[in-house]
Structures are given as structure tokens and as C-alpha cells.
C-alpha positions in Angstrom: 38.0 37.4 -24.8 40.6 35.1 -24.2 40.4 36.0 -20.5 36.9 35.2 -20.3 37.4 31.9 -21.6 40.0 31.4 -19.3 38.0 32.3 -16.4 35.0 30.5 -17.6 36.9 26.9 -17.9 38.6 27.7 -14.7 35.0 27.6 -13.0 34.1 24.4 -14.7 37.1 22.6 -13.6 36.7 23.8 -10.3 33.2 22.8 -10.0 33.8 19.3 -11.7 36.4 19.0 -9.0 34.2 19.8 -6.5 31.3 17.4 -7.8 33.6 14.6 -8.3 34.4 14.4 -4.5 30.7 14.4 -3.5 30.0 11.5 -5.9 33.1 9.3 -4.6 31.8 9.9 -1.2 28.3 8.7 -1.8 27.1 5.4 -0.5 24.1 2.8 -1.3 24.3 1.9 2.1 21.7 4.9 4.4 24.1 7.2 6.9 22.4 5.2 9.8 24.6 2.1 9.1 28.2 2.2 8.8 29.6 -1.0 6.6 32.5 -1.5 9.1 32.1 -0.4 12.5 29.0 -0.8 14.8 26.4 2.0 14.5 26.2 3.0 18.8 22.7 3.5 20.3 21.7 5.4 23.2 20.2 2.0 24.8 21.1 -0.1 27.2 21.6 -3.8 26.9 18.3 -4.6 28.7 16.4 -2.2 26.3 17.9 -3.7 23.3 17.2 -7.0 24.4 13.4 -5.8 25.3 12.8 -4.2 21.7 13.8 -7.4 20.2 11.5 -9.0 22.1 8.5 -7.1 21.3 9.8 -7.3 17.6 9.5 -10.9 18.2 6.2 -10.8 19.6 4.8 -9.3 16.3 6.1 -11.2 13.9 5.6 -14.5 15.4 4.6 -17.1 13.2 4.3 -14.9 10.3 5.0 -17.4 7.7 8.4 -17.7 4.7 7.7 -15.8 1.9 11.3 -15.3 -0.2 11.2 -11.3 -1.0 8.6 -10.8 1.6 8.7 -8.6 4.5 5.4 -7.8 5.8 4.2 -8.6 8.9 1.8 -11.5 10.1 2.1 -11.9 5.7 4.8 -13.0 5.0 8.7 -12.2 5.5 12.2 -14.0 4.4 15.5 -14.0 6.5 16.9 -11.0 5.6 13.3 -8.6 5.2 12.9 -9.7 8.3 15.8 -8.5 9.9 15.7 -5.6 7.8 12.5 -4.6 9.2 13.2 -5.2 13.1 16.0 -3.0 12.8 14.2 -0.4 11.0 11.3 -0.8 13.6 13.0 -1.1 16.4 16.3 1.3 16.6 15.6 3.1 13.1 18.5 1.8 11.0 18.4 1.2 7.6 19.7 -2.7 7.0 20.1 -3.9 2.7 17.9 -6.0 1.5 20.1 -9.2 0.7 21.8 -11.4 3.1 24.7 -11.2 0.6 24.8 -7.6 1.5 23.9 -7.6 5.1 27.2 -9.5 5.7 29.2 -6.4 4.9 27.6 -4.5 7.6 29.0 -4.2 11.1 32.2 -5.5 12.8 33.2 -9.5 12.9 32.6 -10.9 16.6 33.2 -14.5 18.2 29.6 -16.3 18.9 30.9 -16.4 21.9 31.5 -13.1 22.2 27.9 -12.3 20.8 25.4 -9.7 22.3 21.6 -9.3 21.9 20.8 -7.5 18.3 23.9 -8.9 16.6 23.3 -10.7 13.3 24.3 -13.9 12.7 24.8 -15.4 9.4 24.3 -19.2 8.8 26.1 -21.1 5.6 23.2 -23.5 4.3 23.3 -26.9 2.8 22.2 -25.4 -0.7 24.8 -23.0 -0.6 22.5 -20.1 0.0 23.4 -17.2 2.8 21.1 -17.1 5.9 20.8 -14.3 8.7 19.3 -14.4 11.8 19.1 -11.9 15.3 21.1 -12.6 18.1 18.4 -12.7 21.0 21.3 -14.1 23.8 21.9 -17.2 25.7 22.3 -18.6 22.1 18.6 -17.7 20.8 18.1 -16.7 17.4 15.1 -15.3 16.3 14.7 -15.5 12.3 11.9 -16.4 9.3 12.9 -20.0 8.4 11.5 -21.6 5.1 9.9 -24.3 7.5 8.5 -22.4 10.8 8.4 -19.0 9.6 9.9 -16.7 12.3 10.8 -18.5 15.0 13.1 -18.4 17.5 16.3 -21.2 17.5 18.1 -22.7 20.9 21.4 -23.0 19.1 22.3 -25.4 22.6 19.7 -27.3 21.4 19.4 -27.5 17.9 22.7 -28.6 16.9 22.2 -28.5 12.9 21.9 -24.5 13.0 24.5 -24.4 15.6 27.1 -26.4 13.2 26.1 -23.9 10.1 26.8 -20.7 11.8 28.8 -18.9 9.8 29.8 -15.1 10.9 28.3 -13.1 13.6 28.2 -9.1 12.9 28.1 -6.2 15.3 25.6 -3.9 14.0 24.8 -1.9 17.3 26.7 -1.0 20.3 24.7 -0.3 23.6 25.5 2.7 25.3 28.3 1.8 28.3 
């Protein structure tokens, strides 16, 4: 008896150990999108840069809605990047700004290439993300044109709030 009892709490330890690991190893973030390094596609730049700009041509002018994300309905900052990237190269974004920030590897703006995410600081304190386009275009739902694409050469107040730009996908070299 006392060696079946033995045997039997051996076998739950074992497989509490073994369930342990797979719950530290769990993420709320999807497989496609790794929270420090930039997921790699198998796209050139050109591609990249031409996806973004069919995105764009669908959801332009689709007005600000704050929790929206639906297209020529209604979409805020960060549902609407979270839907291009699902749409367009299939990787799962979070919802929030506040958590999109965490995704991808820190770059220079100057350094910045098409599909990168750039985060803005706002004047009430609120995150904002938009998508790197290139030649310092950002496409991106704003409360007062809806999605819309921003000349940061040319419109100097987003220029002076940009924040952080992320790395979420690599083109293929």
C-alpha cells in the first residue's frame, strides 16, 4: 500500500511539474508577434510598401470611432493598425496602443522602414500609433480626419510628438 501511494504522488508531482512549465511559457500575445524582436516576412520592401498601400486605399476616410475597427465604419489608432497587420501580413497586433508599444524592436525615425509603427505622445497625455508608409508618411485614424495619411516634413505638430518607432516586421534581405 504504502508503495502505491508512493508511486501515485510521484505521478502528480511529476505531472504538476510538467504543467507548471507550459503555463509559465504561455503568452497573451499570438505566436505571430514576438514582444521584442521583429517578426521576419518573406516580402520584399516593395511588397510591404505595396500592401500598405492597398490597406490604405480601403480604409480611407473611414471615420474615428474610439474602440472601433471596422472598415469604411469606423476605426481608432490602434484597431486600425491592428487590422492592417492582420489583413495585410497575418499577424496578430493587441488591441491598445499601451500594449502595442511593447511589440517589436526600438528603431531611430530616421532609421524607419515602411510597416514600422510609430507611436506619438499627445497633448492629453493619451498614447497614439500610426504606420510607417516612408519618406516620413504615416498613415493612421485621427480623431479629426479619420484615416489619413500625415507628411511628418510637413506637418510639424505630429512631427514634434513622435515618440517611439517599433520594428514589427523585417523584409526578407
Amino acid at each position: 500500500m504504502y508503495q502505491l501511494i508512493s508511486k501515485t504522488i510521484l505521478f502528480f508531482a511529476a505531472l504538476l511539474l510538467l504543467q507548471s512549465c507550459s503555463i509559465f511559457k504561455t503568452s497573451v500575445y499570438p505566436r505571430s508577434v514576438n514582444q521584442t524582436a521583429a517578426t521576419q516576412l518573406y516580402l520584399s520592401q516593395p511588397q510591404i510598401q505595396q500592401k500598405l498601400q492597398d490597406s490604405y486605399a480601403h480604409w480611407r476616410g473611414t471615420p474615428y470611432g474610439y474602440g472601433r475597427q471596422q472598415i469604411q465604419v469606423a476605426a481608432d489608432c490602434s484597431g486600425f493598425t491592428q487590422q492592417v497587420f492582420k489583413q495585410q501580413f497575418a499577424i496578430s497586433l493587441p488591441r491598445t496602443t499601451q500594449a502595442q508599444i511593447h511589440i517589436g524592436k526600438k528603431v531611430k525615425l530616421k532609421r524607419a522602414m515602411p510597416g514600422d509603427l510609430i507611436f506619438f505622445d499627445l497633448d492629453n497625455g493619451y498614447g497614439h500609433v500610426g504606420i510607417y508608409l516612408g519618406n516620413n508618411i504615416v498613415m493612421q485614424a485621427t480623431s479629426s480626419k479619420g484615416v489619413t495619411k500625415t507628411n511628418l516634413n510637413k506637418e510639424k505638430w505630429w512631427a514634434d510628438r513622435v515618440h517611439i518607432v517599433k520594428r514589427v516586421v523585417n523584409a526578407k534581405s
